[in-house]
C-alpha positions as CSV (number, residue, x, y, z in Angstrom):
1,X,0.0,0.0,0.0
2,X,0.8,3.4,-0.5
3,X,2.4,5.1,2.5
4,X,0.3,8.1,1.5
5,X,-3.0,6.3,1.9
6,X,-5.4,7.9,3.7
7,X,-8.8,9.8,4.0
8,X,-7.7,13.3,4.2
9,X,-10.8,16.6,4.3
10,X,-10.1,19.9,3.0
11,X,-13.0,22.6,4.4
12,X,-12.7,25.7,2.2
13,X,-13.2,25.7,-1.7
14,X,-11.1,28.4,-2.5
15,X,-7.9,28.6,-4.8
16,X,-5.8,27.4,-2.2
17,X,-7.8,24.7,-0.8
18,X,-8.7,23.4,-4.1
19,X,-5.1,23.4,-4.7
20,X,-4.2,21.5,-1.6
21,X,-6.9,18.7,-2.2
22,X,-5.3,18.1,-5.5
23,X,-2.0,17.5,-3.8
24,X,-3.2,15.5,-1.4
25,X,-4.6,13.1,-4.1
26,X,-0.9,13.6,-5.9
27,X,0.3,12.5,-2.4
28,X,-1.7,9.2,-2.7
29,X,-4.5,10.1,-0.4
30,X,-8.1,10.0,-0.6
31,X,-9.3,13.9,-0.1
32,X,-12.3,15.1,0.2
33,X,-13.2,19.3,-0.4
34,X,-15.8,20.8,1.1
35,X,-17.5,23.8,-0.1
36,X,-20.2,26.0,2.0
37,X,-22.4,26.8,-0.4
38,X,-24.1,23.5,-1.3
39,X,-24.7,25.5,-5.4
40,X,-21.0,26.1,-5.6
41,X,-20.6,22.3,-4.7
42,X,-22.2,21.1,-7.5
43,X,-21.2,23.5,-9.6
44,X,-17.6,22.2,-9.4
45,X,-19.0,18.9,-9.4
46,X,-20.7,19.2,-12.8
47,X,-17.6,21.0,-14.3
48,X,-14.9,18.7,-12.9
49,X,-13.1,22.0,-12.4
50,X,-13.0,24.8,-10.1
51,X,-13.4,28.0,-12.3
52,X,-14.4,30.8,-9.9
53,X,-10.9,30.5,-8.5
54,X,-8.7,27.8,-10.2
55,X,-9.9,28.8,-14.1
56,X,-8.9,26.0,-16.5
57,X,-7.6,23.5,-14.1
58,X,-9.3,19.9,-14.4
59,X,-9.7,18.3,-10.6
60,X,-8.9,14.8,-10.7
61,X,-11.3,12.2,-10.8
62,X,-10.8,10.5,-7.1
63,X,-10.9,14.0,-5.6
64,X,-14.7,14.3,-3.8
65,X,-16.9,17.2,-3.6
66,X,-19.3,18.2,-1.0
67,X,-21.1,20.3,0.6
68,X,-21.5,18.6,3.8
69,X,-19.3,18.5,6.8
70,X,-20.4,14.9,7.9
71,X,-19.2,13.5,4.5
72,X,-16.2,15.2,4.2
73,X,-15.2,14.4,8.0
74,X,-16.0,10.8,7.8
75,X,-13.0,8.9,8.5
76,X,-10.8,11.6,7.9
77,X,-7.1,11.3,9.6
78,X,-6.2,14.8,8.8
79,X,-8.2,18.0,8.3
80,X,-7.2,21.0,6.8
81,X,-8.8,24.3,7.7
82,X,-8.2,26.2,4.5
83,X,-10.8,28.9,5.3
84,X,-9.9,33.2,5.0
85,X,-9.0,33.7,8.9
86,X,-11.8,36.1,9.8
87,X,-14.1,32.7,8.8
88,X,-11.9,30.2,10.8
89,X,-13.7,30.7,14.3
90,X,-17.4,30.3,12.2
91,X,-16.1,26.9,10.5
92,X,-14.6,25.4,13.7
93,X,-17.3,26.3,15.7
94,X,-19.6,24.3,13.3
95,X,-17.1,20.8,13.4
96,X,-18.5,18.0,15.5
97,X,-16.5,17.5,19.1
98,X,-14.7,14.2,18.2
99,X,-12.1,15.7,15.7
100,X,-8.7,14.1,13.8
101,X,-5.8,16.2,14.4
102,X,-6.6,19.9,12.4
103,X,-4.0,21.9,10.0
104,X,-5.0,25.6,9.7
105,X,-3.8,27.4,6.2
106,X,-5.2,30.5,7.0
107,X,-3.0,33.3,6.9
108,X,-3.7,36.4,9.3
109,X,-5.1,37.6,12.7
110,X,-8.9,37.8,13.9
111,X,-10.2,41.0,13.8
112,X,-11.5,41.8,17.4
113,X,-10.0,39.2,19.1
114,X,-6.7,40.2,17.7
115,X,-6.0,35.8,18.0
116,X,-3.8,34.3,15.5
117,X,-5.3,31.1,13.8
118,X,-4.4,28.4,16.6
119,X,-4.8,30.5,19.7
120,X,-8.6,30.7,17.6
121,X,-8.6,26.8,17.9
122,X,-7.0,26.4,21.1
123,X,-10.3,28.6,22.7
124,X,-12.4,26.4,21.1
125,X,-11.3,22.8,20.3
126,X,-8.5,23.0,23.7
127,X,-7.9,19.3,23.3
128,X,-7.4,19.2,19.5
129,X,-3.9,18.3,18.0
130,X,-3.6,20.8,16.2
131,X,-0.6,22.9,13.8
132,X,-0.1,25.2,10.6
133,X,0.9,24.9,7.1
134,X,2.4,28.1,5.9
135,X,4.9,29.0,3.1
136,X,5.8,30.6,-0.5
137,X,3.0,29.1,-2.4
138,X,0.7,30.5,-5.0
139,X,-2.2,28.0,-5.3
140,X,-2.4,27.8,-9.0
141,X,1.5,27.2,-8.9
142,X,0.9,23.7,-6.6
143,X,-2.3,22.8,-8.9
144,X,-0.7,22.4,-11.6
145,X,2.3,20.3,-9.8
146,X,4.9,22.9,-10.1
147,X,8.4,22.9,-7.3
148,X,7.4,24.1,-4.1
149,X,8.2,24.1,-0.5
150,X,6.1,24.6,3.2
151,X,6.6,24.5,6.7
152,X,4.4,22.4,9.2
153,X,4.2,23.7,12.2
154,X,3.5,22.1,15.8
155,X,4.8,21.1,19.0
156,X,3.0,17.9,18.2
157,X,5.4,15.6,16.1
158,X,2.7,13.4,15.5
159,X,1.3,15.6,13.6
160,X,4.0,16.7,11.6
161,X,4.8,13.4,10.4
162,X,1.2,12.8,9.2
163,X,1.0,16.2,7.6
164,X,4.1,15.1,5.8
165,X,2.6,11.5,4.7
166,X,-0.6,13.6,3.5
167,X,0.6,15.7,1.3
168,X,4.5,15.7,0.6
169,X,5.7,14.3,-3.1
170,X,9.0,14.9,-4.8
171,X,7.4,18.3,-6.5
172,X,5.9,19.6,-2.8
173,X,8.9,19.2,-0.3
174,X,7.8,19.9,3.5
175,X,9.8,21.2,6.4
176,X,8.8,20.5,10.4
177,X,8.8,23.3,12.3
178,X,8.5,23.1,16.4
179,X,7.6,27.1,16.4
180,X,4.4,28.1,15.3
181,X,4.0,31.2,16.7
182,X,6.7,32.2,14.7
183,X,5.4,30.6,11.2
184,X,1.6,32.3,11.5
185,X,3.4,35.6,12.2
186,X,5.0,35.6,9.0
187,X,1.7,34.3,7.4
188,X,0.1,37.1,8.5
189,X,2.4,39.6,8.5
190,X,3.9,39.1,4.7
191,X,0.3,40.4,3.3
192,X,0.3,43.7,4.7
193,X,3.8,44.0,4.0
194,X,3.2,43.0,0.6
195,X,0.4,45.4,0.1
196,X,3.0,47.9,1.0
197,X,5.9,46.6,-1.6
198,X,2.7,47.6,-4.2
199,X,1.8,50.3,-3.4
200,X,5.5,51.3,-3.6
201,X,5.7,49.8,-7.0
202,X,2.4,51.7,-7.9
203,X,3.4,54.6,-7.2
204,X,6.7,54.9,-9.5
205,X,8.7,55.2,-6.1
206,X,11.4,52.8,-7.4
207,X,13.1,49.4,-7.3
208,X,15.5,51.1,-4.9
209,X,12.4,52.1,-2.6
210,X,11.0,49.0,-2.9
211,X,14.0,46.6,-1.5
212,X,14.3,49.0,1.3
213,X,10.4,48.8,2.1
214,X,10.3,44.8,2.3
215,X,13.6,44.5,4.4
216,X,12.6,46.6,6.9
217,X,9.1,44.8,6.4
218,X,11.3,41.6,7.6
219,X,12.5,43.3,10.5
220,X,8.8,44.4,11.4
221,X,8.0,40.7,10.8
222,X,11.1,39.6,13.3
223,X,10.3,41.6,16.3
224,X,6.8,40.7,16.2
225,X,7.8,37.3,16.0
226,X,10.2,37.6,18.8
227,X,7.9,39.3,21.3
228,X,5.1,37.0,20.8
229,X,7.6,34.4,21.8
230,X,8.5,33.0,18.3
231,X,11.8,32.1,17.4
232,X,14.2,34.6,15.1
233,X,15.2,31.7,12.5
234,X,12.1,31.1,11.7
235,X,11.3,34.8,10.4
236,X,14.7,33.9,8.3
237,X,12.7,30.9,6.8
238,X,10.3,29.6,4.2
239,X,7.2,31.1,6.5
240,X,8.7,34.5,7.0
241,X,11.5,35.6,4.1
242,X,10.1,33.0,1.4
243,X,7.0,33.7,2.2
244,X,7.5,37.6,1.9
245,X,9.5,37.7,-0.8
246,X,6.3,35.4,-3.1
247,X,4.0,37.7,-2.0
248,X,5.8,40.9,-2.3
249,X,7.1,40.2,-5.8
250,X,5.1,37.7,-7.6
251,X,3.0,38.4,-9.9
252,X,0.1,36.7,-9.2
253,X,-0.2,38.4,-5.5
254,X,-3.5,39.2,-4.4
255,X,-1.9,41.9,-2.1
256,X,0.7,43.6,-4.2
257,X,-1.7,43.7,-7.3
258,X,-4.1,45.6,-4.4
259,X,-1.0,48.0,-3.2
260,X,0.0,48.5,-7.0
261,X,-3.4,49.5,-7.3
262,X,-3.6,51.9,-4.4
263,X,-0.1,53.4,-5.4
264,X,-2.2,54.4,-8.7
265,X,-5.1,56.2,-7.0
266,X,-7.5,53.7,-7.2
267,X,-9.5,52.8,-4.1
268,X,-9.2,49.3,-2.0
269,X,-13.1,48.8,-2.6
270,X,-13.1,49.4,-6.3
271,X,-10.4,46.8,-6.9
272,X,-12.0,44.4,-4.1
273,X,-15.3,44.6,-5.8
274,X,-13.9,42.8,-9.1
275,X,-11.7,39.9,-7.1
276,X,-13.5,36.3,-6.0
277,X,-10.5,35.2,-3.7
278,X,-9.9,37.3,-0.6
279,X,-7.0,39.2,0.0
280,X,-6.2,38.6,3.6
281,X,-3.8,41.5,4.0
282,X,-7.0,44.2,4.4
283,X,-8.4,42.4,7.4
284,X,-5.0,41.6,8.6
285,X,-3.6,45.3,8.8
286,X,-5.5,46.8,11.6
287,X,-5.6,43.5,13.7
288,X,-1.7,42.8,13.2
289,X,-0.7,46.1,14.5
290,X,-3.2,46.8,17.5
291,X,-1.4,42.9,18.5
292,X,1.8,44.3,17.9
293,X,0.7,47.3,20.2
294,X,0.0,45.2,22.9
295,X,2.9,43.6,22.9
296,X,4.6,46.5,23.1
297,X,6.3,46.3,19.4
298,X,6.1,49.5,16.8
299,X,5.2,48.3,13.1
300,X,5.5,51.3,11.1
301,X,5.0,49.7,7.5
302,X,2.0,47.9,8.9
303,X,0.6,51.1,10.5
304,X,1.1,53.0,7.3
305,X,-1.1,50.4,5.6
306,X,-3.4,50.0,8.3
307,X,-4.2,54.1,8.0
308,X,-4.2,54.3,4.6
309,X,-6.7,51.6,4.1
310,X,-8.4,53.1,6.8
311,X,-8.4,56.7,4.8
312,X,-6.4,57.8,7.8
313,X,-3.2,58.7,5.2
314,X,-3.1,58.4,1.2
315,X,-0.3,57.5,-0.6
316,X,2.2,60.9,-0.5
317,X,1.2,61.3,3.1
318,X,1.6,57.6,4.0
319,X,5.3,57.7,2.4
320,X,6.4,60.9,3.9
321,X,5.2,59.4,7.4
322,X,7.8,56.3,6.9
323,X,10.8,58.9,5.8
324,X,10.1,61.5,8.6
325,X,11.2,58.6,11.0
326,X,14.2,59.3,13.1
327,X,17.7,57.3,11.8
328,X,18.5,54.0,13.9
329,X,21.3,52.0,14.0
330,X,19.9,48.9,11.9
């Protein structure tokens, strides 16, 4: 038997969890996706294919469709929570007590609650094994079977070796990770940062302007990490850098095509109102730095973006904010 083998359920229909289920089934496992809306279910059912969010991509034939959390649980070893983080706390509240060990792919922090993903599950499901998957990946990128690399994250190592068995294949290489405090900080904080690095690139500030912007987005990214009692290294890794760098430069980023857009004049909610995926980094922005606040750390990118999402700043008035700040010794 394949050492793959196994009933794996994926709750969130999206690009990414779409994505995911198909790599699972690469992997050699049985995967099920669940979708919310029971019409969007069978809509990818009758086109074998998810077009709202993976156009063009055929799902493979073993890969199951539902709309119904019973029949996607059911015998699952491994669930993945690949639901936008300001829906996580809805989707878990709905799962049935007895539970498999969970994965959360959500990037970000809760709004209100200012909780990153697990301390969301740990309120709720406290017994749960539970980690994160987090990493320089563009979901169409991993549908379509391309290189690529993640980080599992948990102080379980259970967990991290079933993960590993669920989804890894030569193509989709994954690293354990005893820190994930450290690995949902960079998940979080590389889409704000990102929307930043595009709304650099948007407004004709430069390449120079630019490079400067996402290294001291890394450092932002690093002291949070360190004062929420992650570990330094791991902002230096796939979860924090790699993940930064994708989503700052690439050009299929949600959050940099939003900045870009923004550096242009053009309002968040006009360029929201033509997207189907979510781009996390808008929620993210104001939650990320009023947690950084109470921890005592300054994020002055993020706070730029927060304030000028918030119509707080625009653009020139954002920028001249980040260059009136006194000189430090880096």
């Amino acid at each position: 038997m394949n050492r793959h083998r196994g009933r794996i359920a994926v709750l969130g229909a999206g690009a990414w969890g779409t994505a995911l289920a198909m790599q699972a089934t690469r992997a050699g496992g049985i995967a099920t996706l669940w979708a919310r809306d029971a019409a969007r279910a069978d809509t990818i059912v009758r086109a074998h294919a998810n077009e709202r969010y993976l156009p063009g991509v055929a799902l493979p034939m073993t890969l199951g469709i539902t709309a119904s959390l019973e029949e996607a649980l059911c015998n699952a070893r491994l669930v993945l929570l690949v639901v936008p983080a300001q829906h996580l706390r809805a989707v878990v509240g709905a799962l049935p007590k007895a539970l498999p060990p969970l994965l959360v792919c959500a990037k970000g922090v809760e709004q209100g609650s200012l909780a990153l993903p697990l301390e969301v599950l740990a309120e709720l499901r406290p017994d749960a094994v539970a980690g994160v998957l987090s990493g320089p990946n563009f979901a169409h990128e991993v549908a379509a079977g391309l290189p690529a690399a993640a980080v599992v994250a948990s102080s379980d190592a259970g967990l991290r070796e079933t993960a590993d068995q669920a989804l890894a294949t030569a193509a989709f290489r994954l690293y354990g990770s005893e820190d994930p405090v450290g690995v949902q900080v960079g998940g979080a904080a590389k889409n704000v940062i990102a929307i930043a690095a595009g709304i650099v690139t948007g407004a004709g500030l430069g390449e120079n302007a630019r490079a400067a912007l996402i290294t001291r987005g890394v450092a932002e990214l690093s002291r949070l990490t360190l004062a929420l009692g992650g570990k330094a290294e791991t902002a230096a890794g796939l979860s924090g850098i790699g993940d930064l760098l994708l989503t700052a430069t690439g050009a299929g980023s949600r959050n940099t095509s939003l900045g870009m857009a923004l550096g242009q004049g053009r309002s968040a909610a006009e360029v929201l109102a033509g997207r189907a995926g979510v781009t996390e980094g808008m929620a993210t922005a104001p939650a990320l730095v009023a947690r950084a606040a109470a921890a005592g750390v300054e994020l002055p990118i993020c706070a730029a973006v927060a304030a000028l999402l918030a119509g707080r700043l625009d653009v020139p008035g954002a920028v001249a904010q980040l260059l009136a700040r006194p000189r430090r010794v880096e």
